[in-house]
MIDOSE-1310 file (N, C-alpha, C; in nm, 2 decimals, decimal comma, always signed):
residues 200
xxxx	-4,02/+0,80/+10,23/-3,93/+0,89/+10,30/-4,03/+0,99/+10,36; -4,04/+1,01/+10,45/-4,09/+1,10/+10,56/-4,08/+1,25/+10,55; -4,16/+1,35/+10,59/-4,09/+1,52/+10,57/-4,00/+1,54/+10,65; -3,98/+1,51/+10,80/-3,83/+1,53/+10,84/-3,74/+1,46/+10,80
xxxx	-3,70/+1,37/+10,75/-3,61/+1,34/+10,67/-3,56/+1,43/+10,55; -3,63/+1,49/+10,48/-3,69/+1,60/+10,35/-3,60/+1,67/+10,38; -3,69/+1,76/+10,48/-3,62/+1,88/+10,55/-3,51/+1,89/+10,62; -3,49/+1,77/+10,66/-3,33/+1,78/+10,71/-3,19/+1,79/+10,62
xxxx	-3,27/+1,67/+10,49/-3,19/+1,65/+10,36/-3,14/+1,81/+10,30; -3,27/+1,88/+10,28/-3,31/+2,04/+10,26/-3,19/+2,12/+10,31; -3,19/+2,07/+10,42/-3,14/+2,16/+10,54/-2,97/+2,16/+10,53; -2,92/+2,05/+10,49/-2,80/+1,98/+10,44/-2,77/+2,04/+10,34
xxxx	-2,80/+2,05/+10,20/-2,79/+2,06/+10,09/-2,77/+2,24/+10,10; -2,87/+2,33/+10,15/-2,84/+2,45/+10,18/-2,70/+2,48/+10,19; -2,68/+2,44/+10,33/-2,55/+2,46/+10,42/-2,44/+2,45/+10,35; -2,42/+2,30/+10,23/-2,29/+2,27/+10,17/-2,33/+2,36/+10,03
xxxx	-2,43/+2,44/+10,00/-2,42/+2,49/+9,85/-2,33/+2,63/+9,90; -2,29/+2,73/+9,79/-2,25/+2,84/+9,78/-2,34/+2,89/+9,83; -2,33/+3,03/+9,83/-2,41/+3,15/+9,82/-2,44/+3,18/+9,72; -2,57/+3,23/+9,66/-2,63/+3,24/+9,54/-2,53/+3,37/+9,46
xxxx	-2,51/+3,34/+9,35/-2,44/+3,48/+9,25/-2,53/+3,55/+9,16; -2,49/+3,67/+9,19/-2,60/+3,78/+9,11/-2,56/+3,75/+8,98; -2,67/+3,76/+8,88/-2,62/+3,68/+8,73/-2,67/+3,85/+8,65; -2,62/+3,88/+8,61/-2,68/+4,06/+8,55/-2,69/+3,96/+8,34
xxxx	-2,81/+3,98/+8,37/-2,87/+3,97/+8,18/-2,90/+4,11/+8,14; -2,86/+4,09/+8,02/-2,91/+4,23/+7,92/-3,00/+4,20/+7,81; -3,05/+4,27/+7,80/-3,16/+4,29/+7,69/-3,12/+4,24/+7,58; -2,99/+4,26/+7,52/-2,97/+4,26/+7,35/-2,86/+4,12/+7,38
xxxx	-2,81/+4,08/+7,48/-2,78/+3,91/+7,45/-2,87/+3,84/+7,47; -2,99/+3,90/+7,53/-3,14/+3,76/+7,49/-3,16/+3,76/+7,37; -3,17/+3,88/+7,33/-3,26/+3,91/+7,17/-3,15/+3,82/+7,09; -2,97/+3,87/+7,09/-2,92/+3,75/+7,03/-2,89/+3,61/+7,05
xxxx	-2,92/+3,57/+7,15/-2,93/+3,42/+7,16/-3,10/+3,38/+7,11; -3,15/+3,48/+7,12/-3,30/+3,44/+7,07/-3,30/+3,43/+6,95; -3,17/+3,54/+6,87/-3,18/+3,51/+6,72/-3,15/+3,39/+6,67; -3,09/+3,35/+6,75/-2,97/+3,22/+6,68/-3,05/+3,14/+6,72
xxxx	-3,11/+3,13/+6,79/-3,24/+2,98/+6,82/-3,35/+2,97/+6,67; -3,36/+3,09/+6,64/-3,49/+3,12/+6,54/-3,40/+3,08/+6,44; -3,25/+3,10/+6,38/-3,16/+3,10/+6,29/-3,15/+2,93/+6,25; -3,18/+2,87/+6,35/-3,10/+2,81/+6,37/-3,23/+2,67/+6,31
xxxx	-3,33/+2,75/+6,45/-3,49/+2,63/+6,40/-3,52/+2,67/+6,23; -3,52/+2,77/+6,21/-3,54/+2,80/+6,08/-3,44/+2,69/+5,98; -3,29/+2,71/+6,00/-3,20/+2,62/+5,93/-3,20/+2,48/+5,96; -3,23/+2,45/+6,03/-3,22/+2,29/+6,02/-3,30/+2,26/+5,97
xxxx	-3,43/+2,28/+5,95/-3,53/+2,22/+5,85/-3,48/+2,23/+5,69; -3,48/+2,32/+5,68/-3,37/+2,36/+5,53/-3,28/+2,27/+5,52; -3,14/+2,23/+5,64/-3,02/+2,17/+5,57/-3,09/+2,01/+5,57; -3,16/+1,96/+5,67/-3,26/+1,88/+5,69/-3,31/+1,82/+5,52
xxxx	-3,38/+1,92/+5,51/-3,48/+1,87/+5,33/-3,38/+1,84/+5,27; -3,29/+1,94/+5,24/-3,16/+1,92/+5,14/-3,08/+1,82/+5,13; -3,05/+1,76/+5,27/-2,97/+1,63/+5,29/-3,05/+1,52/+5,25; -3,25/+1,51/+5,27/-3,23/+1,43/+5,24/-3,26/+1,41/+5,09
xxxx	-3,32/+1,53/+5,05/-3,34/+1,52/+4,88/-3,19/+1,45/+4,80; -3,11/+1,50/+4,89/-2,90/+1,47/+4,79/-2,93/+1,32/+4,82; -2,97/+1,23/+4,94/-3,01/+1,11/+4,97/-3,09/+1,05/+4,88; -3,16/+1,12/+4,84/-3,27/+1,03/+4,75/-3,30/+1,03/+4,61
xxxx	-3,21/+1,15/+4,57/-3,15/+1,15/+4,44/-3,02/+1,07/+4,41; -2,95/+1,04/+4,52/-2,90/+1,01/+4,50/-2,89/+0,78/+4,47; -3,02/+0,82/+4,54/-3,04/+0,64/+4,57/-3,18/+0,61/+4,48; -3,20/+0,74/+4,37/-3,29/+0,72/+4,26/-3,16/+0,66/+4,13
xxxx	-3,20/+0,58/+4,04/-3,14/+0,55/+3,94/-3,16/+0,63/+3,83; -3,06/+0,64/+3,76/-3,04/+0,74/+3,66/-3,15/+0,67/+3,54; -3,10/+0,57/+3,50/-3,18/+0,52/+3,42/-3,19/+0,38/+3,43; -3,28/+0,34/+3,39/-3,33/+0,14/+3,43/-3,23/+0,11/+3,37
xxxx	-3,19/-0,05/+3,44/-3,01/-0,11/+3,40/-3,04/-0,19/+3,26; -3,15/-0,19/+3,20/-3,20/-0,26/+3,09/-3,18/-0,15/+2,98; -3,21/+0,00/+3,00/-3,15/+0,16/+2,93/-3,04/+0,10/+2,92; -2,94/+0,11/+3,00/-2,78/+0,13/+3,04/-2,74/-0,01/+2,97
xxxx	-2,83/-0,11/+2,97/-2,75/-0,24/+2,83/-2,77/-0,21/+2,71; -2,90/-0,16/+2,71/-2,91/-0,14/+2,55/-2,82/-0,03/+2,49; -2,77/+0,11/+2,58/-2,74/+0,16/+2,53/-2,60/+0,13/+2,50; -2,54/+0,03/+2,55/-2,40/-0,04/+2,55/-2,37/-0,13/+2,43
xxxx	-2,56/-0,21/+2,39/-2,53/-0,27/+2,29/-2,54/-0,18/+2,15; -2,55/-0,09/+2,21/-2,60/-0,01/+2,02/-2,45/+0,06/+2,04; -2,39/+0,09/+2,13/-2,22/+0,15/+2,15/-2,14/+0,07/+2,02; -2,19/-0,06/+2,12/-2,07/-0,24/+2,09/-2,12/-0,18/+1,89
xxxx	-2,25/-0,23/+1,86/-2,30/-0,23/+1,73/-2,21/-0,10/+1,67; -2,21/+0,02/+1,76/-2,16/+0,12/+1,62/-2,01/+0,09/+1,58; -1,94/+0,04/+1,66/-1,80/+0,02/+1,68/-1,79/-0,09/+1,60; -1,84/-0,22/+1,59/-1,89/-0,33/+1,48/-1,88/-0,26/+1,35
xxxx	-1,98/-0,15/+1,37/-1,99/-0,14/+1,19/-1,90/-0,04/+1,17; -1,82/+0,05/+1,19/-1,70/+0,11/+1,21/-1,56/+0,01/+1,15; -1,57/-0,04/+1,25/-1,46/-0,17/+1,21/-1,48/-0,29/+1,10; -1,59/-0,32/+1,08/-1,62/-0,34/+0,94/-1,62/-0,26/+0,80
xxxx	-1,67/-0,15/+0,82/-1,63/-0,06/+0,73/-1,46/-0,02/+0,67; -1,40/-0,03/+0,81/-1,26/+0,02/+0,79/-1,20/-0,15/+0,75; -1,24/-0,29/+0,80/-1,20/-0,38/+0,73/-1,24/-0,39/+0,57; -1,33/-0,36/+0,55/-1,39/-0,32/+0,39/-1,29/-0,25/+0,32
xxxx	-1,23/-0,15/+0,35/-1,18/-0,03/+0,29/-1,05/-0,10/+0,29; -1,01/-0,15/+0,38/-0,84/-0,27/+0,35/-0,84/-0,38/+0,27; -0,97/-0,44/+0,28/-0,97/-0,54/+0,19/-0,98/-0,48/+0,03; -1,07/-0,43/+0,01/-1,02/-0,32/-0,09/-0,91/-0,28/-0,18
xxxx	-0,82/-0,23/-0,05/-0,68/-0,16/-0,11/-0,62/-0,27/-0,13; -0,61/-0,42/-0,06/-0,52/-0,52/-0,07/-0,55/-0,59/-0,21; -0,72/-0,57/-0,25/-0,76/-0,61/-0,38/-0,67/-0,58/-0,51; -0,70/-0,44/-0,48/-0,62/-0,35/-0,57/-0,46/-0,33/-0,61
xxxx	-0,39/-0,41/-0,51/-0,25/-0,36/-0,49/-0,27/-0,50/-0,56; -0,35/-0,59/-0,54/-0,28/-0,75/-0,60/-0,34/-0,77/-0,70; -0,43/-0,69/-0,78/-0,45/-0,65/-0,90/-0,30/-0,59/-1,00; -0,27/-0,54/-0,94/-0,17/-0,39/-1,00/-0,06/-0,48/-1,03
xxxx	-0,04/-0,61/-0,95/+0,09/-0,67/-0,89/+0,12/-0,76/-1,01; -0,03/-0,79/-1,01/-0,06/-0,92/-1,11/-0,05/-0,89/-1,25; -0,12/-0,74/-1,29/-0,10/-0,67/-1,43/+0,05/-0,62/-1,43; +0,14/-0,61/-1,31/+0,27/-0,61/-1,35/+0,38/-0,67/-1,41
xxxx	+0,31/-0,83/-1,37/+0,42/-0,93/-1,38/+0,33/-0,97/-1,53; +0,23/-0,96/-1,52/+0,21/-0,98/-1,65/+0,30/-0,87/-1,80; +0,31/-0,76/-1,76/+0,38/-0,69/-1,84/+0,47/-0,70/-1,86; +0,57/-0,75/-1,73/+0,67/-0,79/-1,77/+0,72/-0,94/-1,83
xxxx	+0,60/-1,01/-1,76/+0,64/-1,11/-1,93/+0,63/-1,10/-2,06; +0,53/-1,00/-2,06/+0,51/-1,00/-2,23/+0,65/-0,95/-2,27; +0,69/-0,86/-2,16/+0,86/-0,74/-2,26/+0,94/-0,85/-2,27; +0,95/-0,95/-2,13/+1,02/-1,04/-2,12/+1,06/-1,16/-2,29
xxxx	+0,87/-1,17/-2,34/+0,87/-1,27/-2,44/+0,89/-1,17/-2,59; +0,96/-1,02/-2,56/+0,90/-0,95/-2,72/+1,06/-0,93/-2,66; +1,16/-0,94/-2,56/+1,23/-0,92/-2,60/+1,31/-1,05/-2,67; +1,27/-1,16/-2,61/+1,36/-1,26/-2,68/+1,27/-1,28/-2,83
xxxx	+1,21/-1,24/-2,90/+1,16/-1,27/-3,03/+1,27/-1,15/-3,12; +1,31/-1,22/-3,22/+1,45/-1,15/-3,25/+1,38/-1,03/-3,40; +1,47/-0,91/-3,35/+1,43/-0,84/-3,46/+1,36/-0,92/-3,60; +1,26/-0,86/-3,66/+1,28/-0,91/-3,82/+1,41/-0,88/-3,88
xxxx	+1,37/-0,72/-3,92/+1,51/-0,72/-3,99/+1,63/-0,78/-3,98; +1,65/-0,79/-3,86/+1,80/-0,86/-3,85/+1,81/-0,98/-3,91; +1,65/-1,10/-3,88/+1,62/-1,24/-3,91/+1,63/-1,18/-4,05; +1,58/-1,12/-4,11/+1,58/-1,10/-4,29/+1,71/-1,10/-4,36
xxxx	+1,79/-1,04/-4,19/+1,96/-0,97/-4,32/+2,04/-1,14/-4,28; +1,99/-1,18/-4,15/+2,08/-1,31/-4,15/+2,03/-1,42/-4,25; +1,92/-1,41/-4,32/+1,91/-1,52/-4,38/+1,89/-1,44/-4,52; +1,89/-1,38/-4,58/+2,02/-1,35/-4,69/+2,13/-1,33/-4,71
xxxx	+2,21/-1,28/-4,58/+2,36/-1,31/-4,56/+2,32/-1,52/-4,59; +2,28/-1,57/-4,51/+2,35/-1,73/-4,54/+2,30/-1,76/-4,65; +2,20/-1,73/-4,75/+2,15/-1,78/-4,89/+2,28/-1,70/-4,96; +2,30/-1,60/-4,96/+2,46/-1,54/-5,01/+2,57/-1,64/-5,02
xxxx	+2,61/-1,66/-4,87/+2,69/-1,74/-4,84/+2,68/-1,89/-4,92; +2,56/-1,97/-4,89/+2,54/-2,08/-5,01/+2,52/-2,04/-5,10; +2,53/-1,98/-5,20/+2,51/-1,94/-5,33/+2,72/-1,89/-5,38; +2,78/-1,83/-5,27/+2,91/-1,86/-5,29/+3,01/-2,02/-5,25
xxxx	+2,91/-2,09/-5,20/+3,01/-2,19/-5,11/+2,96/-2,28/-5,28; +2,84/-2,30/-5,35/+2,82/-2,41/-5,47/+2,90/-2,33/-5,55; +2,96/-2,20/-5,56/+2,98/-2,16/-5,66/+3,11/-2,21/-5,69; +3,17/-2,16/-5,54/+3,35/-2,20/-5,49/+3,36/-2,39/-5,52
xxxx	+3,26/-2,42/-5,50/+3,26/-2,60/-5,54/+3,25/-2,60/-5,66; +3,16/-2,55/-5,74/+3,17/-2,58/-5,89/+3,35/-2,55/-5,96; +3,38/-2,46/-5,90/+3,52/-2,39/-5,96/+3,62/-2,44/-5,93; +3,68/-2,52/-5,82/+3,78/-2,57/-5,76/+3,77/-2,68/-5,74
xxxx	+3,66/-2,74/-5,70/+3,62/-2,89/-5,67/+3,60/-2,98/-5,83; +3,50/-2,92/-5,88/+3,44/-2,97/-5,99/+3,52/-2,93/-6,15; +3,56/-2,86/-6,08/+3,69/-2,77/-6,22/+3,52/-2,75/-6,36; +3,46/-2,72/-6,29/+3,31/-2,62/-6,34/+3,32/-2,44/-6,38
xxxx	+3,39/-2,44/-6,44/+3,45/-2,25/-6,48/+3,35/-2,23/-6,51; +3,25/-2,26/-6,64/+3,20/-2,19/-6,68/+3,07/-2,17/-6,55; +3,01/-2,28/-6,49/+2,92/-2,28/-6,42/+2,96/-2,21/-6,30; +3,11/-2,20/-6,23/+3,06/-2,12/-6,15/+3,07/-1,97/-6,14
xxxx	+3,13/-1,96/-6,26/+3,11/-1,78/-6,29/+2,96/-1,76/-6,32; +2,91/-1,88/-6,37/+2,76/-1,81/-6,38/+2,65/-1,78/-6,23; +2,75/-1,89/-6,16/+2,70/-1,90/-6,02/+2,73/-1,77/-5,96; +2,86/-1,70/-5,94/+2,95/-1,61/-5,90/+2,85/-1,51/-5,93
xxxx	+2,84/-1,46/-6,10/+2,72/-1,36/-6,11/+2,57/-1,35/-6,12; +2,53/-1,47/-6,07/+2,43/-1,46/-6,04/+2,40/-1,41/-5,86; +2,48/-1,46/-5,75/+2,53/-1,40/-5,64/+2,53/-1,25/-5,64; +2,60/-1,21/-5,74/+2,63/-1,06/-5,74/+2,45/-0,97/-5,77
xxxx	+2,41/-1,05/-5,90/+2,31/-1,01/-5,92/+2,21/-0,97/-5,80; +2,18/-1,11/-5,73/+2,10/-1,09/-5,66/+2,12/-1,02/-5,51; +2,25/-1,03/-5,50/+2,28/-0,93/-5,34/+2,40/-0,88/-5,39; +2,35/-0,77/-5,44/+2,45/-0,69/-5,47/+2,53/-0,60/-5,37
xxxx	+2,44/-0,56/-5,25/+2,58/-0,52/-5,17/+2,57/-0,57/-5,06; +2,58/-0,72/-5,08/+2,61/-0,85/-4,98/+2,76/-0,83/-4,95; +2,83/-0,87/-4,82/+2,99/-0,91/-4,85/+3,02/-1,00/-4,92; +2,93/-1,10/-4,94/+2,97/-1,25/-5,01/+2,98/-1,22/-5,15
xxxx	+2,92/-1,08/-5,19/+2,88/-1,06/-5,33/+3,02/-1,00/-5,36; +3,09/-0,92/-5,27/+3,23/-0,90/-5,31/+3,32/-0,99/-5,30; +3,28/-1,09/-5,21/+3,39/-1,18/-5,23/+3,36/-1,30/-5,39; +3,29/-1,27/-5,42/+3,20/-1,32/-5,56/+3,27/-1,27/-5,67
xxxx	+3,34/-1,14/-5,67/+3,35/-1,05/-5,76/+3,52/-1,10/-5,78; +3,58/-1,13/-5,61/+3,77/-1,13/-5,63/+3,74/-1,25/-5,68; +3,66/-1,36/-5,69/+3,68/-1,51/-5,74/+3,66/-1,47/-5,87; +3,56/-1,39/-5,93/+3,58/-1,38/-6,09/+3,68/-1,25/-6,10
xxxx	+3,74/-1,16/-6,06/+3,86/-1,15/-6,09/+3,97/-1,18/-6,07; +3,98/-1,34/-6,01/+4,08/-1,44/-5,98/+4,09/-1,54/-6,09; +3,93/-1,56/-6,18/+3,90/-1,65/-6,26/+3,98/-1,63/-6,41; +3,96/-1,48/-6,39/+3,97/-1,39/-6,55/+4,13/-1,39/-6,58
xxxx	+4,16/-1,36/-6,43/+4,33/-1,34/-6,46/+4,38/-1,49/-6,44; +4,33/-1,60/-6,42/+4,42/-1,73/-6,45/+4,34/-1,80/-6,57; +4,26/-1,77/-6,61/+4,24/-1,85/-6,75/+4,28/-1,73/-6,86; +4,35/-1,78/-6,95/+4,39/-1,75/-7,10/+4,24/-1,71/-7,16
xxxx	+4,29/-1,60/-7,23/+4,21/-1,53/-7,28/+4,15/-1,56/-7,45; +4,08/-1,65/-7,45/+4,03/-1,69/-7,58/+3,95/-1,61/-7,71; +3,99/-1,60/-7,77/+3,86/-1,51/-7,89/+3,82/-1,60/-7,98; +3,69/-1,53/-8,02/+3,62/-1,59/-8,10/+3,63/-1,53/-8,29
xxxx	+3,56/-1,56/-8,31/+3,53/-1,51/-8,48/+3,59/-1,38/-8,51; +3,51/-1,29/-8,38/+3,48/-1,17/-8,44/+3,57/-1,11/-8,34; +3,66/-1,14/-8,28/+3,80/-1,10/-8,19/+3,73/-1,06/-8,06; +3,64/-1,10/-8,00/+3,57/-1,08/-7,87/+3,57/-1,20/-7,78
xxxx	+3,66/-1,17/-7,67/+3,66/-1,24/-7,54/+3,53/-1,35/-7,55; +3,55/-1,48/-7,52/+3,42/-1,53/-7,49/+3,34/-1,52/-7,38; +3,39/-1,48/-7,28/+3,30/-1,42/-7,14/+3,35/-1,30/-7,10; +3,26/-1,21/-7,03/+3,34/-1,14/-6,93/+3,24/-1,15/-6,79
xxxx	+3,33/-1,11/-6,71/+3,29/-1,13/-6,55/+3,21/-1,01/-6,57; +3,08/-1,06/-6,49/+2,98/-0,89/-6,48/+3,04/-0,88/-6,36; +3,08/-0,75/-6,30/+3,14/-0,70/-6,21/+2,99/-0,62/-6,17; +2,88/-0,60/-6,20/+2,79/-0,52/-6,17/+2,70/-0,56/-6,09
């Protein structure tokens, strides 16, 4: 491009601009725009470091991922022995209850087997009640069956003698006062009855 061409272009560019405008600056909007430049160069270095220190702490690892297992396995382990412990302490109680369960039923068989074992006393009075009873049933045979008087009055008080406050022993007593009042009353030498019923 050539200088008259330049100059003509110049010459152009003149003509189609404005007229220049008076621009009035003051003293104290330099000084404040000057502050904010300084405010400003000063602060971005600052928010700058900051951003990237938060960046690089944050893309630092807290702790090696081999920390972060182990500390998961000793977690898992405390919880293991926790849970063992508290299965210990159940198995335990379940020991104990089926101990308790088992000394129960045993107690109750024993009451079960002391209650069917029958009083003594009673076994004692039922089997002198029935030696009573046969000692009147040979007696009642001697007397009625056997037409045996004299043997079964001796039977009769011998009965009385030995269970004397049996009921068989009073019924011992109306056979020989049944005996006395139907046999005829005999004497001897010396005008004395030949028997009498011991009533005693």
């Amino acid at each position: 491009m050539n200088d008259d061409k330049l100059e003509k272009l110049l010459k152009e560019a003149d003509c189609s601009a404005d007229a220049p405008v008076a621009v009035s600056v003051s003293l104290s909007d330099l000084r404040r725009r000057a502050g904010r430049r300084r405010v400003a160069l000063v602060a971005m270095p600052t928010v700058a470091a900051v951003v990237i220190a938060a960046c690089i702490f944050s893309l630092m690892p807290g702790k090696p991922k081999a920390d972060v297992e182990q500390d998961r396995i000793a977690a898992i382990e405390d919880r293991i022995k926790q849970l063992q412990a508290s299965t210990d302490a159940t198995l335990n109680l379940i020991r104990e209850v089926l101990a308790d369960e088992r000394e129960q039923r045993r107690l109750d068989r024993l009451e079960a087997e002391l209650a069917s074992i029958p009083d003594p006393v009673e076994e004692i009075q039922k089997q002198v009640d029935k030696t009573a009873f046969i000692l009147l049933y040979q007696a009642d045979r001697l007397y009625r069956e056997l037409n045996q008087t004299e043997s079964a009055v001796d039977a009769y008080n011998r009965l009385i003698e030995l269970f004397p406050n049996n009921r068989w022993a009073r019924v011992a007593r109306q056979r020989l006062d049944e005996i006395q009042k139907a046999k005829p009353q005999k004497t001897s030498f010396e005008g004395d009855t030949l028997w009498k019923p011991q009533n005693s």
